[in-house]
BAGUDREN-718305 format. One record per residue (C-alpha): residue number from 1; x, y, z; residue in one letter. Coordinates in Angstrom, 2 decimals, always signed. Layout:
BEGIN
   pos         u         v         w   code
   NUM         X         Y         Z      A
...
END
This chain:
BEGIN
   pos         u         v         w   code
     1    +11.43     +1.25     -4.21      X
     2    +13.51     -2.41     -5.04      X
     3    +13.34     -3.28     -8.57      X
     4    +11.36     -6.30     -9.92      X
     5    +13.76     -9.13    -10.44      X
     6    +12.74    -11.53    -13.44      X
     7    +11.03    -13.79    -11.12      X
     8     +8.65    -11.47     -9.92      X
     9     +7.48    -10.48    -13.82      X
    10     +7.28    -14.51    -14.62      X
    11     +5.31    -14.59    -11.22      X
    12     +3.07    -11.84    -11.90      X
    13     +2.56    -12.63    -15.49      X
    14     +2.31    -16.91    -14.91      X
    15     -1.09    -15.44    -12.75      X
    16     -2.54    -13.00    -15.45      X
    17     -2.16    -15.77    -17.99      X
    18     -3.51    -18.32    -15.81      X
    19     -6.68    -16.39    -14.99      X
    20     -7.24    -14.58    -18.15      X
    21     -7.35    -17.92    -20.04      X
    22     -9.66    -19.96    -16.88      X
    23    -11.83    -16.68    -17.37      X
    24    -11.96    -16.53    -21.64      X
    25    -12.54    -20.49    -21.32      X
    26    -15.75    -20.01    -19.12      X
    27    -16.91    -17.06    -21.14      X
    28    -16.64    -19.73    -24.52      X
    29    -19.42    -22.08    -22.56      X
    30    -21.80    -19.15    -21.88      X
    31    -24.71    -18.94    -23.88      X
    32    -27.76    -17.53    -22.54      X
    33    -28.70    -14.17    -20.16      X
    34    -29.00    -17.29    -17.33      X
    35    -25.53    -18.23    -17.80      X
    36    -24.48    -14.82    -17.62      X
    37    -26.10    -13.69    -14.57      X
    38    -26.53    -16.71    -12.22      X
    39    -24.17    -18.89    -14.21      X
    40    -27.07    -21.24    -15.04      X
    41    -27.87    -21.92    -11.15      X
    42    -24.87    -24.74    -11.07      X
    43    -22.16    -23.22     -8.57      X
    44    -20.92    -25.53     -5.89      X
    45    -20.82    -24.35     -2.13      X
    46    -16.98    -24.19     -1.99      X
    47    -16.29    -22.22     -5.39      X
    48    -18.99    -19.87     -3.91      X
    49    -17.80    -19.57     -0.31      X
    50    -14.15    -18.86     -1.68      X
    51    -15.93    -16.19     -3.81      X
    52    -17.75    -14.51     -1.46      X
    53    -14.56    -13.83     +1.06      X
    54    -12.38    -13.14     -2.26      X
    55    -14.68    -10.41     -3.36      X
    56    -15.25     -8.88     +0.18      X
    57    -11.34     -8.87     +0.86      X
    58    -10.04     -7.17     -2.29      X
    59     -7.58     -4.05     -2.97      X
    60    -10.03     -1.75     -0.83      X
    61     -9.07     -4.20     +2.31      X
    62     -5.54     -4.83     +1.28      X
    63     -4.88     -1.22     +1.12      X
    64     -7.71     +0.30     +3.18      X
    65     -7.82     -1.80     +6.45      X
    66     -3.98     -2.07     +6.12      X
    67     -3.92     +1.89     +6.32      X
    68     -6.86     +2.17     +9.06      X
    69     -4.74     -0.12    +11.17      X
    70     -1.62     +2.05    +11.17      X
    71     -3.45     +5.03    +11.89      X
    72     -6.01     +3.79    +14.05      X
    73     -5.25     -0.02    +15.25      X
    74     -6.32     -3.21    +15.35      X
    75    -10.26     -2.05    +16.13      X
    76    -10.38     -1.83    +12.16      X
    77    -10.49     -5.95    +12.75      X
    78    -14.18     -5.57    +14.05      X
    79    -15.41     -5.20    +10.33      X
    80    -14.01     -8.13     +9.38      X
    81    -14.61    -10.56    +12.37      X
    82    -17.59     -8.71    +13.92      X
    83    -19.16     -7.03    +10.91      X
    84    -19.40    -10.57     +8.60      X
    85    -19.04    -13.79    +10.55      X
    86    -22.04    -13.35    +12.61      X
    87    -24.09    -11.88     +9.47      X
    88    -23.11    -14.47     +7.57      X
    89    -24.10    -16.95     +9.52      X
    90    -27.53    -15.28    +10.44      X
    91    -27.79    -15.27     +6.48      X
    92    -26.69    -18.60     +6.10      X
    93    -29.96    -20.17     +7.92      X
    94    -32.49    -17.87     +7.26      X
    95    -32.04    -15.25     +4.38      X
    96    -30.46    -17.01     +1.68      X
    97    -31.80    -20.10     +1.52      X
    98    -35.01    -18.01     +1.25      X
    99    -34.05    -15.67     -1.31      X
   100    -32.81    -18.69     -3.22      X
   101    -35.83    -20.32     -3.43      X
   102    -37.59    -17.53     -4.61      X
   103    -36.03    -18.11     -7.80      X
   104    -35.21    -13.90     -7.84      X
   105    -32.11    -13.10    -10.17      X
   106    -31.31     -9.54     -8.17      X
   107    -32.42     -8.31     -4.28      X
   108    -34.41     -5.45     -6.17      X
   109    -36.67     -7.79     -8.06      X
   110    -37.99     -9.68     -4.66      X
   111    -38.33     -6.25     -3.50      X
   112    -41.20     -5.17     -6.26      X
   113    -42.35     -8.90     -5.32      X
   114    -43.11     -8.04     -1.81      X
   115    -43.53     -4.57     -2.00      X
   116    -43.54     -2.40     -5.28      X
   117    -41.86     -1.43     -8.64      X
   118    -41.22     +2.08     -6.80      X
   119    -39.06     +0.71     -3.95      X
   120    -37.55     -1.82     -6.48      X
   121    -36.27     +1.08     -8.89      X
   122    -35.19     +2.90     -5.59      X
   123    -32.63     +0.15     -4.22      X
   124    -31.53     -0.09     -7.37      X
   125    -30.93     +3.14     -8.38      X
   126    -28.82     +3.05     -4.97      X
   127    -27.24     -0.33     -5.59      X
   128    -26.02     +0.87     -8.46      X
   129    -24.55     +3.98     -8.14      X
   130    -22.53     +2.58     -5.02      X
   131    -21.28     -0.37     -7.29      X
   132    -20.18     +2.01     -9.73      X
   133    -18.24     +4.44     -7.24      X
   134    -16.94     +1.10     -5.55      X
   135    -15.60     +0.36     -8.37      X
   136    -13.36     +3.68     -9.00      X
   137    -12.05     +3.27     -5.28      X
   138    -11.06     -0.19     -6.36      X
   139     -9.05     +1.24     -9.19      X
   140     -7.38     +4.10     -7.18      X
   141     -6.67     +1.71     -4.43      X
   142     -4.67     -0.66     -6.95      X
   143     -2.73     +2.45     -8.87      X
   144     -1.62     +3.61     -5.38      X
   145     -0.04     -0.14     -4.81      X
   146     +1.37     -0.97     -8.33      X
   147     +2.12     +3.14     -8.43      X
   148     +4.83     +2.02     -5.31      X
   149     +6.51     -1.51     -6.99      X
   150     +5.62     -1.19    -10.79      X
   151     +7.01     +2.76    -11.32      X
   152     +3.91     +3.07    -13.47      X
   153     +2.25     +6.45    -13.23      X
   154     -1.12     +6.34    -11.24      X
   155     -3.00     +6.41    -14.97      X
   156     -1.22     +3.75    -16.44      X
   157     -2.07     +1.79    -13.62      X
   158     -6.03     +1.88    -13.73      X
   159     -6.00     +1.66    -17.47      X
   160     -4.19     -1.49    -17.46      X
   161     -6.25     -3.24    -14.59      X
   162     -9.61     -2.06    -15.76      X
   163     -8.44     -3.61    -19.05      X
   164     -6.94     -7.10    -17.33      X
   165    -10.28     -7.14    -15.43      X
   166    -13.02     -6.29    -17.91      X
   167    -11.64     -8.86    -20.18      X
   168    -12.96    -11.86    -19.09      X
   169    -15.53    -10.69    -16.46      X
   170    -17.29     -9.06    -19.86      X
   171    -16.72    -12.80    -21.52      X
   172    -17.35    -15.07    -18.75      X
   173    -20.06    -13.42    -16.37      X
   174    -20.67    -15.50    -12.60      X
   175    -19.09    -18.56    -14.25      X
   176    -16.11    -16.78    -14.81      X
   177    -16.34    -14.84    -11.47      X
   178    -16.50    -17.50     -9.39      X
   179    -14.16    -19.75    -10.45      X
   180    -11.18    -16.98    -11.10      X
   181    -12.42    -15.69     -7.08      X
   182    -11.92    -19.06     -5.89      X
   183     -7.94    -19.53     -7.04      X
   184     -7.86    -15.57     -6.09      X
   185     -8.72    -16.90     -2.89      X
   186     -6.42    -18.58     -2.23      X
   187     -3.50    -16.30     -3.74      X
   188     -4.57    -13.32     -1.58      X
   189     -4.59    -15.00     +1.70      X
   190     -1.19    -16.97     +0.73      X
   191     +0.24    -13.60     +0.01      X
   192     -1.11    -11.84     +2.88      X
   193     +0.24    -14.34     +5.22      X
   194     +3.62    -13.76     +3.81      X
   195     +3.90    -11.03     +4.45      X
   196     +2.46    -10.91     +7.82      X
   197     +5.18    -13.95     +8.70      X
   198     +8.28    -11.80     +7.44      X
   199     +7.16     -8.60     +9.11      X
   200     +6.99     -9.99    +12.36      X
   201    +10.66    -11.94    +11.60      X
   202    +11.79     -8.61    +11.05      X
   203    +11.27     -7.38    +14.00      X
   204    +12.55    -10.39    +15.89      X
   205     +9.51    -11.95    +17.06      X
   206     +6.20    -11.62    +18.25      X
   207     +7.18    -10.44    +22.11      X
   208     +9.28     -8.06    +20.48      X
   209     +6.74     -6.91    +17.61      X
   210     +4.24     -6.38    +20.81      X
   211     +6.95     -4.36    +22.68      X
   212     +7.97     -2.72    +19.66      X
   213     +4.25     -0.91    +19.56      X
   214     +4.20     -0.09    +22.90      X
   215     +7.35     +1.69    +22.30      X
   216     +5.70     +3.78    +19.46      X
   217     +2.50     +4.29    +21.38      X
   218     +4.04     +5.81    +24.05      X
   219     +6.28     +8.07    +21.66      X
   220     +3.09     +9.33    +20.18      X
   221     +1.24    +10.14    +23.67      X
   222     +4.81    +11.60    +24.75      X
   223     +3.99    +14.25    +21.21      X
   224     +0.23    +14.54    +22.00      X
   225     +1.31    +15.84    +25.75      X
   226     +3.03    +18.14    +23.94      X
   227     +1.07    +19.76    +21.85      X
   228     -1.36    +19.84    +24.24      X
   229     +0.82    +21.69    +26.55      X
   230     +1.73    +24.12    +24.52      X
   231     -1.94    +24.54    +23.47      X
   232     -2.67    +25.20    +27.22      X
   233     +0.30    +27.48    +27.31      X
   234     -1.64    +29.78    +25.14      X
   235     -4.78    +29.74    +26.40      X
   236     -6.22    +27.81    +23.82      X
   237     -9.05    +25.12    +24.10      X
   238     -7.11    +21.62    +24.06      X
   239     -8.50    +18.52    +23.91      X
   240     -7.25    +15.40    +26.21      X
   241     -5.06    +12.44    +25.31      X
   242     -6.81     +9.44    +25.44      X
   243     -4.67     +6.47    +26.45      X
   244     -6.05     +3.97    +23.63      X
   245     -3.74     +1.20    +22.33      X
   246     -3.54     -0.08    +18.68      X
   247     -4.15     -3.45    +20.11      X
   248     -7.45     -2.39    +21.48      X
   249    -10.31     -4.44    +19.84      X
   250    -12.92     -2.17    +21.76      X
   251    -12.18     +1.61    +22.16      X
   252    -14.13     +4.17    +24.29      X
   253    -16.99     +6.29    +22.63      X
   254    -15.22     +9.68    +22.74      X
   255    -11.94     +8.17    +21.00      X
   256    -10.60     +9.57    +18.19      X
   257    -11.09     +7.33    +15.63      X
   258    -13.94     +6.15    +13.47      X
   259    -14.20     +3.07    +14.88      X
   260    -15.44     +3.61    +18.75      X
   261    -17.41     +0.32    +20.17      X
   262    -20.62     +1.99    +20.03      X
   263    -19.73     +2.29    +16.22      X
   264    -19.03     -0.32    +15.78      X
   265    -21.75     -2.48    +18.01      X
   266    -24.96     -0.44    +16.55      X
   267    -23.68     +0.84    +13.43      X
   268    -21.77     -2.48    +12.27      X
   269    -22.62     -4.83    +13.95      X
   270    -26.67     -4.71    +13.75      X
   271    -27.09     -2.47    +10.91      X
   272    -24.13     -2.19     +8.26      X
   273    -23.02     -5.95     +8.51      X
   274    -26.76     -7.55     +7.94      X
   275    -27.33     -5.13     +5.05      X
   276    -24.37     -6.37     +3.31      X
   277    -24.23     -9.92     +3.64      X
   278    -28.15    -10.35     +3.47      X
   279    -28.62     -7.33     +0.50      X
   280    -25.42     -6.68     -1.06      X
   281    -26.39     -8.14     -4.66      X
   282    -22.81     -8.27     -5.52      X
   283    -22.66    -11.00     -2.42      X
   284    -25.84    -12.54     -2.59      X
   285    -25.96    -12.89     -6.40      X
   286    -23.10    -16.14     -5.97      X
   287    -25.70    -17.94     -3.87      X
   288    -28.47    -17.38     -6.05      X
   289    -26.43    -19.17     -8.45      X
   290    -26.18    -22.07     -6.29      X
   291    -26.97    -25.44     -7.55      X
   292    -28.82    -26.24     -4.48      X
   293    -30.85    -24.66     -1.53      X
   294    -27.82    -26.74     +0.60      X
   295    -24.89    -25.05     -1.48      X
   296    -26.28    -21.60     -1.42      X
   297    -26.40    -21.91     +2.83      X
   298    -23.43    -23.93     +3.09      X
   299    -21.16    -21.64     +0.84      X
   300    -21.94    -19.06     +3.58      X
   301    -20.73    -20.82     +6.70      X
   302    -17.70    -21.78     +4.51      X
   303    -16.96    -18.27     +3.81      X
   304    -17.55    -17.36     +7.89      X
   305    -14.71    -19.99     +8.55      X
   306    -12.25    -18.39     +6.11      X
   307    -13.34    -14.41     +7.22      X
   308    -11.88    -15.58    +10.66      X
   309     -8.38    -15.22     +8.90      X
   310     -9.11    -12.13     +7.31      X
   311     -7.82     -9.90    +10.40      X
   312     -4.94    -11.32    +10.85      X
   313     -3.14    -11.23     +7.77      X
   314     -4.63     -7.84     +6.01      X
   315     -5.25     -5.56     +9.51      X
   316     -2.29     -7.20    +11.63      X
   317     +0.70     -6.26     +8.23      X
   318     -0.77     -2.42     +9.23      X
   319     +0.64     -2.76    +12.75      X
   320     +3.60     -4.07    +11.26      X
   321     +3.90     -1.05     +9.53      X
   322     +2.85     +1.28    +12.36      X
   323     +5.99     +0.12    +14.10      X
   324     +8.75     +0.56    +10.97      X
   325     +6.75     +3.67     +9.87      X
   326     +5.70     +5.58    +12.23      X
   327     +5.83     +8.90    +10.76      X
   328     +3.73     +7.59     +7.60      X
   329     +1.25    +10.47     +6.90      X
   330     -1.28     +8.70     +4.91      X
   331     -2.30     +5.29     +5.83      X
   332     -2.99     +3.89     +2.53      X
   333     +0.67     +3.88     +1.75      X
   334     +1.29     +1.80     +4.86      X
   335     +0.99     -1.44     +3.31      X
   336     +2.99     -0.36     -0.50      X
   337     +5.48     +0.54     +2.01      X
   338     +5.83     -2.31     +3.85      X
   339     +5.89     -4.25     +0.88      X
   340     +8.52     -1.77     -0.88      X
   341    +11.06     -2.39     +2.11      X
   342    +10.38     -5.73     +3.32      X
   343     +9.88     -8.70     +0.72      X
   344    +13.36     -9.55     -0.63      X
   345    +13.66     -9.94     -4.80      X
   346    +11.60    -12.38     -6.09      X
   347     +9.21    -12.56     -3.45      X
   348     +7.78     -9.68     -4.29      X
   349     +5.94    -10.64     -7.44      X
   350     +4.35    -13.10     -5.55      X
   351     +2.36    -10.49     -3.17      X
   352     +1.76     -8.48     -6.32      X
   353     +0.23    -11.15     -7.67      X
   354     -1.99    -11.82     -4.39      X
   355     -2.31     -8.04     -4.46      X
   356     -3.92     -8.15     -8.11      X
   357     -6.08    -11.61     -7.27      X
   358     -7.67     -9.38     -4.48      X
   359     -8.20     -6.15     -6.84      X
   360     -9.53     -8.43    -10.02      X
   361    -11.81    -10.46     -7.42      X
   362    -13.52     -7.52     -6.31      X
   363    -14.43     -5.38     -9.29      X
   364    -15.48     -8.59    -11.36      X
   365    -17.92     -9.25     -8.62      X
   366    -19.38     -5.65     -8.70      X
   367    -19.04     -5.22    -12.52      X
   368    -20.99     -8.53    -13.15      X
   369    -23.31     -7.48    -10.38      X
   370    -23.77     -3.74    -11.72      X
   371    -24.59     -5.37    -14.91      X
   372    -26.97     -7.71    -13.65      X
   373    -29.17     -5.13    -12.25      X
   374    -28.85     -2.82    -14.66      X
   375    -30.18     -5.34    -17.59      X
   376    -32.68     -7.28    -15.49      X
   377    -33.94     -4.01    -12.73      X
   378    -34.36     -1.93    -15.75      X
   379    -33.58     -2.55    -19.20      X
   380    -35.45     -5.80    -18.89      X
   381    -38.02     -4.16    -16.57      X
   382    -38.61     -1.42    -18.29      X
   383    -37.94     -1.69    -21.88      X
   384    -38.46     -5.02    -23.34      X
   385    -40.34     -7.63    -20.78      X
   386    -40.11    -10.25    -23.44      X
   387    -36.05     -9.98    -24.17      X
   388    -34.52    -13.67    -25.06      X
   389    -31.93    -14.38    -22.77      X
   390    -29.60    -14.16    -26.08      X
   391    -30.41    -10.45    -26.13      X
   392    -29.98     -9.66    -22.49      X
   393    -26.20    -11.70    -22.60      X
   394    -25.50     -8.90    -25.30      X
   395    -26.76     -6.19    -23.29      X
   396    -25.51     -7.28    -19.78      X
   397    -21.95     -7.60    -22.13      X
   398    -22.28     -4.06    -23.58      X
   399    -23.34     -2.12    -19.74      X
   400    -20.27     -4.19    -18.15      X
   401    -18.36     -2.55    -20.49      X
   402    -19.60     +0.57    -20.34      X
   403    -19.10     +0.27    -16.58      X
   404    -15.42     -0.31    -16.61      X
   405    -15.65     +2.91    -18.58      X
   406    -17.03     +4.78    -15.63      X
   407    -14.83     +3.30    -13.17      X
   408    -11.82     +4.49    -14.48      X
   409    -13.42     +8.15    -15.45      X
   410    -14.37     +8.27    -11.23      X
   411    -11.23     +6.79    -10.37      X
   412     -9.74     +9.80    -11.45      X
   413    -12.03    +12.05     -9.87      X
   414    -10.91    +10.30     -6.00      X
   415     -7.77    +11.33     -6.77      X
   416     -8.60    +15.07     -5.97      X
   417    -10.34    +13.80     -2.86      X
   418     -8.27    +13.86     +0.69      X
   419     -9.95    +10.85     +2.21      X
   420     -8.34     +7.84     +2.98      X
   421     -9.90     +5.00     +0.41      X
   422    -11.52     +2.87     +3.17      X
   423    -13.42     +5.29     +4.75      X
   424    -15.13     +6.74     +1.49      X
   425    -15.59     +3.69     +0.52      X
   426    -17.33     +2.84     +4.22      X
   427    -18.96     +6.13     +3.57      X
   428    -20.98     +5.32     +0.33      X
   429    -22.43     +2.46     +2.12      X
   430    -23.49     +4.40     +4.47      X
   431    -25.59     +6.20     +3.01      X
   432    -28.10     +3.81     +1.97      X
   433    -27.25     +0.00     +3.94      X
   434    -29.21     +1.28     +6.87      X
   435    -32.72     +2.12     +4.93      X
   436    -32.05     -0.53     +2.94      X
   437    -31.45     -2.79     +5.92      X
   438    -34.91     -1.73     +7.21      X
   439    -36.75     -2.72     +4.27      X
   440    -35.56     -5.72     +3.83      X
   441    -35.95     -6.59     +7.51      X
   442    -39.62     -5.64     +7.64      X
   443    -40.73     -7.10     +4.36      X
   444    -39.21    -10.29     +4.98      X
   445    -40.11    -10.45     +9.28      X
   446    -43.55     -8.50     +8.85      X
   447    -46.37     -9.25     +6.55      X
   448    -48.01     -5.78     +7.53      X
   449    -45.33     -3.76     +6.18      X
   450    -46.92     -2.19     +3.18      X
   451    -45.20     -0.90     -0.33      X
   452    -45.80     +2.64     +0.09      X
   453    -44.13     +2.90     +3.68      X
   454    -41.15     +1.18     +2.70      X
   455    -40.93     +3.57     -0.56      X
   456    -41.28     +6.39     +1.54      X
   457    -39.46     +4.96     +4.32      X
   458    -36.36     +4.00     +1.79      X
   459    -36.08     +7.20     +0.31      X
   460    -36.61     +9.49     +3.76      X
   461    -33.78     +6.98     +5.50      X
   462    -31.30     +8.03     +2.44      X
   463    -31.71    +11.40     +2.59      X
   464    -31.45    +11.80     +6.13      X
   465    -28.27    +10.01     +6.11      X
   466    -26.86    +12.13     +3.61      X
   467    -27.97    +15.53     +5.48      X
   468    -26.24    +14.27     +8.52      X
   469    -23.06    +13.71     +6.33      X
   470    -23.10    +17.39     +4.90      X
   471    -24.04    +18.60     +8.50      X
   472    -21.07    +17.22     +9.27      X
   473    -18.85    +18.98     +6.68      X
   474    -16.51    +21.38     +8.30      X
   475    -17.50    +24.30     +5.45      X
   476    -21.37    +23.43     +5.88      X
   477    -21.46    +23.44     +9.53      X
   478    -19.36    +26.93    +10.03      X
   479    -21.47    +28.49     +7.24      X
   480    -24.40    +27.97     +9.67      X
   481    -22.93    +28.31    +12.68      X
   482    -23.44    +25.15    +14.24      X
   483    -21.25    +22.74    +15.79      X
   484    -20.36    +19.60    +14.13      X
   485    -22.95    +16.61    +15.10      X
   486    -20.58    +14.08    +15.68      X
   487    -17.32    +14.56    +18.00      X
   488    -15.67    +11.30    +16.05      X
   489    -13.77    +11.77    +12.86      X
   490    -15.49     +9.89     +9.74      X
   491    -19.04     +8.74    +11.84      X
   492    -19.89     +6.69     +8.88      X
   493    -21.17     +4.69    +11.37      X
   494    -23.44     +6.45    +12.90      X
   495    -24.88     +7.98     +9.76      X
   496    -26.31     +4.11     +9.04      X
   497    -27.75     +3.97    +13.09      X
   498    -29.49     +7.28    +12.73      X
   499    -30.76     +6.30     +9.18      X
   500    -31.89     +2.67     +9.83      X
   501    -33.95     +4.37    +12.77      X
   502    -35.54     +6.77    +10.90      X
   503    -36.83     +4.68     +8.05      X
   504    -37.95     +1.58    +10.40      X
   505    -39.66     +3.70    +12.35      X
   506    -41.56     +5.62     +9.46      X
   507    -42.53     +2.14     +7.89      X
   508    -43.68     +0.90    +11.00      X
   509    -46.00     +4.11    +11.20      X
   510    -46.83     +4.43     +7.66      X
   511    -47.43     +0.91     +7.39      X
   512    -50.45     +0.41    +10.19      X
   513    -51.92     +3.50     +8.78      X
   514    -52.12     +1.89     +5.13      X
   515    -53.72     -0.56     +3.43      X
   516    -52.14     -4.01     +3.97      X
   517    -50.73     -6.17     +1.28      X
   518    -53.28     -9.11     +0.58      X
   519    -51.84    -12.29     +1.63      X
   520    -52.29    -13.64     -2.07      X
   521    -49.86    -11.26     -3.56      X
   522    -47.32    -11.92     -0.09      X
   523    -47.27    -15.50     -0.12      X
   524    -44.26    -17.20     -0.27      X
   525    -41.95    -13.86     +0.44      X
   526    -42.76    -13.15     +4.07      X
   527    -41.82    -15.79     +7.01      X
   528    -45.11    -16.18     +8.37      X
   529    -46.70    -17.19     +5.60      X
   530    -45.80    -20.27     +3.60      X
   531    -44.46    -20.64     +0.87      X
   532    -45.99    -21.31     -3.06      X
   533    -45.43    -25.05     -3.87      X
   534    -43.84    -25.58     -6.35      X
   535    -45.15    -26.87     -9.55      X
   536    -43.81    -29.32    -12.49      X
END
């Protein structure tokens, strides 16, 4: 590990101070529950576009995707360019402008519009114990990084980010979240870049860098061969050496990785990547703060544009590091290490700096988010239907702290786990984006759709998913003598296929054997029917 010169602290600290203070001014001008939550419907499309790829890019992708490409390669890309530009564009057109004018503060509130307070409570529920495990990896993924430059222990290092973080996301709200996001923007891909530009000076060029992982891939398929001969030598069951490069955007089915293309076609591409960018209420939430129907669908094609640099400067650094450290062990070190050994003194602060932009970016988005649903899905729901927005700014205040609370309690929990951060992160979502995916695709495509199938198609969808997932255990599926249902290491993906399947297909059943939804109560939230006009 190089030691921090002075120039990295004044670095590091000059961007603390300079979004603390843009974050504690915002939080002065809020006043009201609508401030807090939506930041009083006035966000411009480029502060919100910069958010949105700030907050999807943070210290889980820094880390995470860094790691996934030096273990697995540059397929890990597919989630950025494959799993959001063409969502997000979808979105852009037809599902956000449409949730915007709906006037909705959270994805769970149109959802008791169109269907029912049961499914409502149920993708919240969900929503919000993923955004409060998101935001433990978060923490763990930012110890492990300032754990490798700061020589902080791993505790010191999530106390003192939740703390930085918490500060003005609990004072500010959206406001504050959107603005900070948008200069964090900017830091994390200027950082990023860096170091993707020295890595590849290092190693003297991008003909050589290419050559350079040839060399390594062949090394490794030379030690495969070899284990698999001696395997054979003792009569043991081996399994074959697939030739796959780390280049490879698109790798076979049977590979050895979590990310094979019918992964990441079915699973990502038409399931996982719709459900985030069109139901993810920690994404969506910016645009229903937009000041306009335009901004809220223009923010999103501005966002596509930037995600199309996303690959290159977080998954490309991991190759980088696949190449100098071969012999790395656990993936999410790959990028602390290549930081550790490559940036020179002073230059280092500066990355740190992008490194924290991308970590504070991300958890104020899914703290304020968290809160959001949390005070309007239930407390407001719930408990008092006729709160001023005075009182809910005090409560959604008091659960965002009580939220950084739990992140750093469950940050300390993944710390026992084995897992690399990405994939449990990747994991979580899998769970539930694929029956949530479903619900939101039939209630908005398909006036027939009924409450009580997508209740019961919602809650069958997430606990399939999770039975394949413990089917899939080592422990669970020896105890019963089975073999394991997926050949793949970490099928998140095909945990959200299986699952999206399984609840369409029950709410398309359940639905034409129910009572329909009278068009009266539907109008206005499903695309065949028009919408209410609006009234002065």
């Amino acid at each position: 590990m190089q030691s921090l010169s002075f120039l990295d602290f004044a670095v590091i600290a000059a961007y603390l101070i300079g979004t603390l203070g843009l974050g504690l001014y915002i939080g002065s001008k809020i006043k009201t529950g609508s401030d807090y939550f939506l930041a009083g419907r006035k966000l411009p499309w480029w502060a919100i576009g910069m958010s949105l790829v700030a907050t999807d890019i943070g210290a889980v992708d820094i880390v995470g995707t860094g790691g996934a490409a030096h273990q697995h390669g540059l397929a890990v890309a597919n989630f950025e360019w494959i799993g959001c530009v063409p969502a997000m564009i979808i979105a852009a057109f037809v599902f956000i402008p449409f949730f915007w004018r709906s006037g909705v503060t959270t994805i769970p509130e149109y959802m008791e519009r169109r269907f029912n307070v049961a499914v409502r409570s149920a993708l919240a529920i969900c929503w919000i114990i993923f955004m409060a495990c998101n935001l433990g990896i978060m923490l763990l993924a930012s110890a492990k990084m300032m754990h490798v430059h700061l020589g902080m222990t791993v505790n010191a290092c999530i106390y003192l980010t939740a703390f930085l973080v918490g500060i003005y996301t609990i004072s500010g709200g959206l406001a504050a979240v959107v603005y900070t996001d948008m200069i964090q923007c900017v830091i994390m891909i200027g950082g990023c870049l860096l170091v993707l530009v020295l890595g590849i000076i290092d190693l003297g060029g991008i003909d050589n860098f290419q050559a350079e992982i040839k060399k390594q891939e062949q090394i490794q398929s030379e030690k495969q061969a070899a284990v698999v001969e001696k395997q054979e030598a003792k009569a043991a069951p081996a399994a074959g050496v697939l030739d796959v490069s780390h280049t490879s955007l698109i790798l076979p089915a049977d590979a050895d990785t979590p990310f094979p293309w019918t992964g990441i076609f079915f699973g990502l591409a038409l399931i996982l990547s719709p459900a985030y960018w069109i139901g993810n209420q920690a994404i969506v939430q910016r645009s229903l703060g937009a000041r306009s129907e335009f901004d809220a669908k223009a923010a999103y094609v501005w966002g596509a544009l930037l995600k199309n640099l996303v690959p290159v400067v977080v998954a490309v650094p991991g190759l980088i590091a696949f190449v100098k450290f071969p012999e790395l062990t656990d993936g999410d070190q790959a990028f602390p290490e290549l930081i550790s050994h490559l940036l020179p003194t002073g230059l280092k602060g500066l990355f740190l700096a992008a490194f924290l932009a991308a970590l504070m970016s991300s958890i104020d988005s899914y703290l304020n988010s968290a809160s959001t649903i949390v005070t309007n899905d239930f407390y407001k729901r719930f408990f008092r239907r006729d709160a001023s927005d005075e009182s809910l700014l005090n409560i959604g205040r008091v659960v965002t702290f009580l939220l950084v609370l739990w992140a750093i309690g469950f940050s300390f929990f993944l710390m026992t786990r084995s897992e690399g951060i990405y994939t449990i992160f990747q994991t979580l979502m899998a769970f539930f984006q694929g029956p949530a995916f479903a619900i939101l695709l039939t209630g908005l495509l398909w006036k027939r759709a009924t409450g009580v199938a997508a209740f019961i198609g919602f809650i069958v969808g997430v606990c399939f998913s999770i039975t394949l997932f413990a089917l899939n255990q080592e422990s669970v599926y020896t105890a019963l003598g089975m073999e394991p249902l997926f050949q793949i290491s970490e099928p998140f993906l095909y945990f959200s296929i299986w699952a999206f399947v399984v609840s369409f297909s029950l709410i398309v059943i359940i639905s034409l054997l129910t009572k329909r939804e009278p068009d009266e109560k539907i109008e206005g939230l499903v695309f065949s029917l028009k919408p209410r006009k609006e009234t002065a």
